[in-house]
C-alpha positions in Angstrom: 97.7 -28.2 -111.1 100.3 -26.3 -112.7 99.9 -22.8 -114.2 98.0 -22.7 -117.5 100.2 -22.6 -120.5 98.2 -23.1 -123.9 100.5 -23.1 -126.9 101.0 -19.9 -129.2 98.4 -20.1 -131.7 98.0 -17.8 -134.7 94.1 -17.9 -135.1 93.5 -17.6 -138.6 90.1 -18.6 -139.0 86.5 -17.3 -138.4 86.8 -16.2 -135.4 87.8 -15.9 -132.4 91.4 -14.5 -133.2 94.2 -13.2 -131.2 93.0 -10.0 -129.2 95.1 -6.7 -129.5 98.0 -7.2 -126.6 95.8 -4.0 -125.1 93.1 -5.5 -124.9 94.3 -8.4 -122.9 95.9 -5.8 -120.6 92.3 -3.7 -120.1 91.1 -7.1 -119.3 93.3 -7.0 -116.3 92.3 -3.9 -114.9 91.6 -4.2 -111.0 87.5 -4.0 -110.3 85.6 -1.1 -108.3 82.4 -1.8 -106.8 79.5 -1.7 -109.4 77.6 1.3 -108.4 81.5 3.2 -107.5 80.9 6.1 -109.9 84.3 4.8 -111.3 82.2 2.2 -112.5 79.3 4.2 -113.8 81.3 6.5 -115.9 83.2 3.7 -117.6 79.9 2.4 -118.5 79.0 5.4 -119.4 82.2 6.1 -121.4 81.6 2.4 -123.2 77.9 3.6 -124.3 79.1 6.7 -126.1 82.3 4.8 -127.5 80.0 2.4 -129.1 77.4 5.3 -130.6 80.5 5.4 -132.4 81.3 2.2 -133.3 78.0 1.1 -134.7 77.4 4.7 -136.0 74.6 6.2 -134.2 73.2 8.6 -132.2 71.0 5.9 -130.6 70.5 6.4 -126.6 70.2 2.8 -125.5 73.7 1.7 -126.9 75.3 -0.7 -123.9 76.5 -4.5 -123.6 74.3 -7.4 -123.2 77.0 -9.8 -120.5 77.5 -12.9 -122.4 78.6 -14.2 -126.0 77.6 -12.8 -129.5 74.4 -14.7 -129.0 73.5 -13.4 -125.6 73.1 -10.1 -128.1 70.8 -11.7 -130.6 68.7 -13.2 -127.6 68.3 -10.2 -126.0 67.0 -8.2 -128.5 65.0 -10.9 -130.4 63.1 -12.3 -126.7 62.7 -8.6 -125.9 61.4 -7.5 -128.9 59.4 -10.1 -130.0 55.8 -11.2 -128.6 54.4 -14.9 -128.4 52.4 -14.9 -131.9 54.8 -12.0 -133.7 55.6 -13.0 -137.4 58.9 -12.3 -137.6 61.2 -12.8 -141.1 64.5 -14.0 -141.6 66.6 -14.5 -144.8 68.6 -17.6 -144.7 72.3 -17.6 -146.4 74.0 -19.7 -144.1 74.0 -21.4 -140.6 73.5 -18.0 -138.7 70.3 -17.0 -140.6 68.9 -20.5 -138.7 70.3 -19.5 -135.4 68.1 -16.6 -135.3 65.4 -18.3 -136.9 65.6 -20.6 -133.7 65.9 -18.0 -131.3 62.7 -16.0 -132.5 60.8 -19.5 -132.7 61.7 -19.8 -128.6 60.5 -16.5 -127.9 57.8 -17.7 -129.6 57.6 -16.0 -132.6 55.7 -17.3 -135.5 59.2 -17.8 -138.0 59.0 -17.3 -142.1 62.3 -18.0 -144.1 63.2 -17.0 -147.2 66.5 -18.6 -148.4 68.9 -18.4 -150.9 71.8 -20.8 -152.0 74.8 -21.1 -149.7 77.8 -18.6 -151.1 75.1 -16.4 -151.8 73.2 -13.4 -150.7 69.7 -11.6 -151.3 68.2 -9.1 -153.3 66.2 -6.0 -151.4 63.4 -6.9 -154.1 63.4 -10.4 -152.7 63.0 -9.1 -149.5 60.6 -6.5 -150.4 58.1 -9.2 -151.8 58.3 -11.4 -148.7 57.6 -8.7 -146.6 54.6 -7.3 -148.9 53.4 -11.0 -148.6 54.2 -12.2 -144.5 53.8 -8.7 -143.2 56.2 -9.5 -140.4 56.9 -7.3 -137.3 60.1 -8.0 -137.0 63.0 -9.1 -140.3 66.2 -10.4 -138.5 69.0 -10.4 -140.7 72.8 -11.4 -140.8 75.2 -9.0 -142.4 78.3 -11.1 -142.6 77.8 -15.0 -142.5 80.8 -16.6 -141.4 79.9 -20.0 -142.4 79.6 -19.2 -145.8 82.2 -15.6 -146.0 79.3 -13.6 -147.4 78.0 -10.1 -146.5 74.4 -9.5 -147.1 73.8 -5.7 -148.3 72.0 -3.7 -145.6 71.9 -0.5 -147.1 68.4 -0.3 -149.0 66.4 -2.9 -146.6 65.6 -0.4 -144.2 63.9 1.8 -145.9 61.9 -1.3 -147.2 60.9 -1.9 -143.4 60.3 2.0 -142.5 57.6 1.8 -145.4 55.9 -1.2 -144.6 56.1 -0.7 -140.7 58.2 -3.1 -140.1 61.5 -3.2 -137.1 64.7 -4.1 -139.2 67.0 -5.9 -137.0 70.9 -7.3 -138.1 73.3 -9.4 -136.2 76.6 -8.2 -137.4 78.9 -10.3 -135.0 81.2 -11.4 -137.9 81.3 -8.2 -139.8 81.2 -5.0 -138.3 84.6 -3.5 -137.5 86.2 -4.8 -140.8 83.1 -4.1 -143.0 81.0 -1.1 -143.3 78.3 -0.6 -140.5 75.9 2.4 -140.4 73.0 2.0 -138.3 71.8 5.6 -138.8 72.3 5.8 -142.6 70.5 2.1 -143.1 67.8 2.5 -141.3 68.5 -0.2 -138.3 66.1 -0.3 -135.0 68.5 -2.8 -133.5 71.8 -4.2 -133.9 74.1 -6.4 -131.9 77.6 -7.7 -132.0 80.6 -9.6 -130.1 83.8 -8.5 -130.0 85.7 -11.8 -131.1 85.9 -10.8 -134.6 87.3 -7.9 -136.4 86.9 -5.9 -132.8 89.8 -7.4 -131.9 88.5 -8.8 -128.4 87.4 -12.2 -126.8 83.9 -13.4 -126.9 82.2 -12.3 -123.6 80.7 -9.4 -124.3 77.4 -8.3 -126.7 77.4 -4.3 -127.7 74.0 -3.7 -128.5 72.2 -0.5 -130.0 68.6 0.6 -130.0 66.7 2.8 -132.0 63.7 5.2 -130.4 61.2 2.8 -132.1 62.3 -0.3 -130.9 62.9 1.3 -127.5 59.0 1.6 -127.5 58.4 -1.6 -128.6 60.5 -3.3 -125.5 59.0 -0.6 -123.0 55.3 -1.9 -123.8 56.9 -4.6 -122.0 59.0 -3.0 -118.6 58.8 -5.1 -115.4 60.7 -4.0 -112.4 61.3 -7.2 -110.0 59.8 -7.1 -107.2 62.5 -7.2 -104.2 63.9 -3.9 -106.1 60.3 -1.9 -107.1 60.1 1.1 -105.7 56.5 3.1 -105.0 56.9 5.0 -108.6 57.7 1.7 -110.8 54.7 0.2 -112.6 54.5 -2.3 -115.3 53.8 -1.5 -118.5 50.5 -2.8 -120.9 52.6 -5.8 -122.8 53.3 -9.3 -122.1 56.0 -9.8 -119.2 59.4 -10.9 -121.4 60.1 -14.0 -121.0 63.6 -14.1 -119.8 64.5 -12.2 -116.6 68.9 -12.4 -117.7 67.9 -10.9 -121.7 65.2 -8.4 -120.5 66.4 -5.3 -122.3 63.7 -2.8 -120.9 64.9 -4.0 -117.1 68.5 -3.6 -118.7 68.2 -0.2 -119.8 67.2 0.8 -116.3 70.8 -0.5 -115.2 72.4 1.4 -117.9 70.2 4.3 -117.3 70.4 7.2 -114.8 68.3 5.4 -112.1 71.0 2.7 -112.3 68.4 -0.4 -111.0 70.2 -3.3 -110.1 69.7 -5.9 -112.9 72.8 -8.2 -112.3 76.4 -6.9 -111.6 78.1 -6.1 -114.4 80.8 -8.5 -115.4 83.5 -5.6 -115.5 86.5 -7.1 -116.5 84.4 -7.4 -119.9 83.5 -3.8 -119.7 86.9 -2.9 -119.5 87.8 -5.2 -122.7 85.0 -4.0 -124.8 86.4 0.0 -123.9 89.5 -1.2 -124.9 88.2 -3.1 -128.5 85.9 0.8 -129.4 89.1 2.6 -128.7 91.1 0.9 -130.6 89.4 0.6 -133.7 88.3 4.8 -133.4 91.5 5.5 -132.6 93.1 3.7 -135.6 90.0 5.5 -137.2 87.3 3.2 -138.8 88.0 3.6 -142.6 91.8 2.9 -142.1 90.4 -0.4 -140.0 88.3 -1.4 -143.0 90.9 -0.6 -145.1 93.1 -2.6 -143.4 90.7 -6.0 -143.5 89.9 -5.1 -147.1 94.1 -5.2 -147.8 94.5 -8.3 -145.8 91.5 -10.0 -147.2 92.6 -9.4 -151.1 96.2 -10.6 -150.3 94.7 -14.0 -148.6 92.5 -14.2 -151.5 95.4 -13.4 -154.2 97.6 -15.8 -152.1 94.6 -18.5 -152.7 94.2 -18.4 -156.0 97.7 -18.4 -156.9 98.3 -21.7 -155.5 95.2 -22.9 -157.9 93.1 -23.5 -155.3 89.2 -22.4 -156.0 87.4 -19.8 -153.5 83.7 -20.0 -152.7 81.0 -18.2 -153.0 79.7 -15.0 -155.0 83.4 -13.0 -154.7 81.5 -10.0 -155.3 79.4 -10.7 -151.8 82.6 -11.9 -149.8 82.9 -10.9 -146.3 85.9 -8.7 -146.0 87.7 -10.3 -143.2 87.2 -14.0 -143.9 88.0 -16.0 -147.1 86.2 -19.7 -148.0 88.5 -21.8 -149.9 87.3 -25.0 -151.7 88.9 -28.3 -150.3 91.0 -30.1 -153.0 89.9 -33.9 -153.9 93.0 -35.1 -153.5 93.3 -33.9 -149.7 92.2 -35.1 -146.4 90.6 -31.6 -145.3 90.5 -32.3 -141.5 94.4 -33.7 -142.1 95.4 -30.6 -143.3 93.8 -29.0 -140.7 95.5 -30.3 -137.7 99.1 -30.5 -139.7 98.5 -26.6 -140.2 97.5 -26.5 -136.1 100.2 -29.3 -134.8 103.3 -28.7 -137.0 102.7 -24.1 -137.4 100.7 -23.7 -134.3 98.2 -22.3 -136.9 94.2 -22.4 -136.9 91.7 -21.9 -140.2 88.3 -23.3 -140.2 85.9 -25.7 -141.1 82.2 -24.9 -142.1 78.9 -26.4 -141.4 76.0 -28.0 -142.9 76.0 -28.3 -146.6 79.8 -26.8 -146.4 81.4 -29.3 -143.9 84.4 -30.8 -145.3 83.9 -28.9 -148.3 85.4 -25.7 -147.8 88.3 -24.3 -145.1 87.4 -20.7 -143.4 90.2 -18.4 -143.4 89.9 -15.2 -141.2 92.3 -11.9 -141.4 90.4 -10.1 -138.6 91.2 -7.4 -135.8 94.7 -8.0 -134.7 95.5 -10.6 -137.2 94.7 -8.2 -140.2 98.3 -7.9 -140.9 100.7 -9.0 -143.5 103.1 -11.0 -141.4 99.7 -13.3 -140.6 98.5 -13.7 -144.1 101.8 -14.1 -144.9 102.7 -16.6 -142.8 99.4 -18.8 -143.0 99.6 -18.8 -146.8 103.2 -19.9 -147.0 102.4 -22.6 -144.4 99.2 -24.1 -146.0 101.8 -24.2 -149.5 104.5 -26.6 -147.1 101.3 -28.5 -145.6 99.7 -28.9 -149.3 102.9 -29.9 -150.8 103.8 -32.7 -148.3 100.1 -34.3 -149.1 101.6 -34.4 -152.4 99.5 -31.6 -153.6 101.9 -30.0 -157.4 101.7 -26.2 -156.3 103.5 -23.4 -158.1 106.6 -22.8 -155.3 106.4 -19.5 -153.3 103.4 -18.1 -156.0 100.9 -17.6 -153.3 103.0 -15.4 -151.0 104.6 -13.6 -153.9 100.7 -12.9 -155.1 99.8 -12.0 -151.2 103.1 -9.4 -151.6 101.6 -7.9 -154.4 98.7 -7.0 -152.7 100.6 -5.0 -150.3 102.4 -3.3 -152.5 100.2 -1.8 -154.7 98.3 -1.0 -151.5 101.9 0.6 -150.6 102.5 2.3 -153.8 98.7 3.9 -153.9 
């Protein structure tokens, strides 16, 4: 087998995306033993990194090992007891993901949903919790299969009111979009890093308030080939997977440091690397930056007469839908874009498959030479399907978004 070699693709979808080149370089940071208090104060360094990342003073802040979903599993399995009504808003694909997920931890499930491209109301929210009286409402911020970004900022004190935990996956968003889990009232969040964090998919940062803390803790289980004489198990039911149980988690994470699994470190290191990054760019001039790169891709768009989707007033920062034309072969363009400019945009899902492409500006691709480059290549691919654009329009509109951003 020879080396691996994969070609030199600019990912310009919804994610993953290039990572920052120091990222890659944490990644290859030599590994300690896990207990080598190296180790423990890296974790320790990653916990309070994060605090600042998702905005919190929340204790239990630490990474679930595994993809974006290994997050939502973890806190939805731990959280949630066989029989729990729990209540998620549907505005895309990933509203039915954690609809699924709460349904195998055994959750009794009520949806709420709302048209595709768009996103809900608190008040709509409000009356479905006044009528299912849920324990849990799990919530996307940012739906990438759709490029819209739900409003967060008054649904927690809807839950706080009616007693109920207010959790958000915000995977797709947070990093390129406002996040504040203090401010909006959040018990539990949990993201990836393959987004607008700049990273590879791996690795689940996860925050906890003090309320859903003592909602997984009804739950704690120490295994028994690592129980010591002053470990007991709590009152509630055991949770249900040993890998995702955040209250035997915690205890790794903690001061006692009980073994739970070794910590896949070379993620560690990466997810370090993605929190310093963004805090050291600083997190409004991040957002900033996604919010520049996003217009421009948009501007670039619409000048070549092609139609976005969705409520533009709801669109997702870092991720633009675009409306496939009639007259095109959507997956053609696709692989022309991927073959012919080594670059990658999307496809969507579900009632949007083959109807709209997905393009991301996100972490390290959140830069002009990117949008600049994808927009003048989808022109040239567009052109040769025998698509009539206006010539150069697109990048000259992209431009024009930089420079005002310049000029202000």
């Amino acid at each position: 087998m020879k080396p691996l070699t994969l070609p030199p693709r600019l990912l310009m979808g919804p994610g993953p995306i290039n990572c920052y080149p120091s990222v890659l370089q944490a990644m290859s940071t030599q590994l300690v033993g896990q207990y080598d208090p190296a180790m423990t104060q890296t974790m320790n360094e990653v916990m309070a990194l994060y605090r600042r990342v998702f905005n919190t003073e929340n204790q239990q802040t630490l990474l679930v090992d595994g993809t974006s979903r290994a997050g939502i599993e973890a806190v939805l399995i731990s959280c949630i007891e066989p029989g729990d009504k729990v209540l998620v808003p549907v505005f895309g694909r990933f509203g039915h993901l954690l609809a699924e997920i709460a349904q195998r931890a055994g959750a009794d499930v009520y949806t709420i949903d709302t048209e595709w491209g768009r996103v809900f109301d608190p008040e709509q929210i409000e009356s479905a919790i006044k009528r299912i009286k849920p324990k849990l409402l799990a919530i996307v911020q940012g739906d990438t299969s759709t490029t819209m970004l739900q409003p967060l900022e008054h649904i927690g004190e809807i839950c706080h009111q009616h007693d109920v935990l207010f959790y958000s996956d915000a995977t797709a968003s947070i990093g390129g979009n406002p996040f504040e889990t203090d401010n909006w009232g959040l018990d539990a969040v949990s993201v990836g890093l393959q987004k607008c964090l700049g990273g590879p998919s791996g690795s689940a940062p996860v925050t906890l308030s003090e309320r859903c803390v003592d909602v997984i803790k009804k739950r704690h289980h120490v295994e028994a080939g690592i129980r010591d004489a002053h470990h007991t198990d709590a009152e509630g039911s055991r949770i249900r997977s040993n890998y995702f149980d955040l209250s035997m988690i915690m205890d790794y994470w903690g001061e006692e440091r009980l073994n739970h699994h070794t910590e896949a470190a070379s993620m560690l290191f990466c997810a370090r690397e993605c929190a310093i990054t963004l805090l050291n760019e600083g997190q409004e001039a991040v957002i900033h930056r996604h919010k520049t790169a996003g217009d421009a891709m948009l501007a670039g768009i619409q000048a070549m007469s092609l139609t976005p989707f969705g409520d533009l007033t709801n669109k997702m920062n870092n991720v633009v839908g675009v409306e496939i034309p009639q007259q095109v072969d959507g997956e053609a363009i696709r692989q022309q874009l991927l073959c012919m400019f080594n670059i990658e945009i999307g496809t969507s899902f579900g009632p949007l498959k083959g109807r709209i492409w997905r393009i991301g500006t996100m972490g390290y691709n959140a830069r002009q030479d990117a949008v600049l480059h994808t927009l003048q290549s989808l022109e040239t691919t567009l052109r040769r399907a025998g698509m009539h654009l206006p010539l150069g329009e697109a990048v000259d509109a992209a431009m024009a978004v930089y420079g005002q951003q310049s000029h202000d």
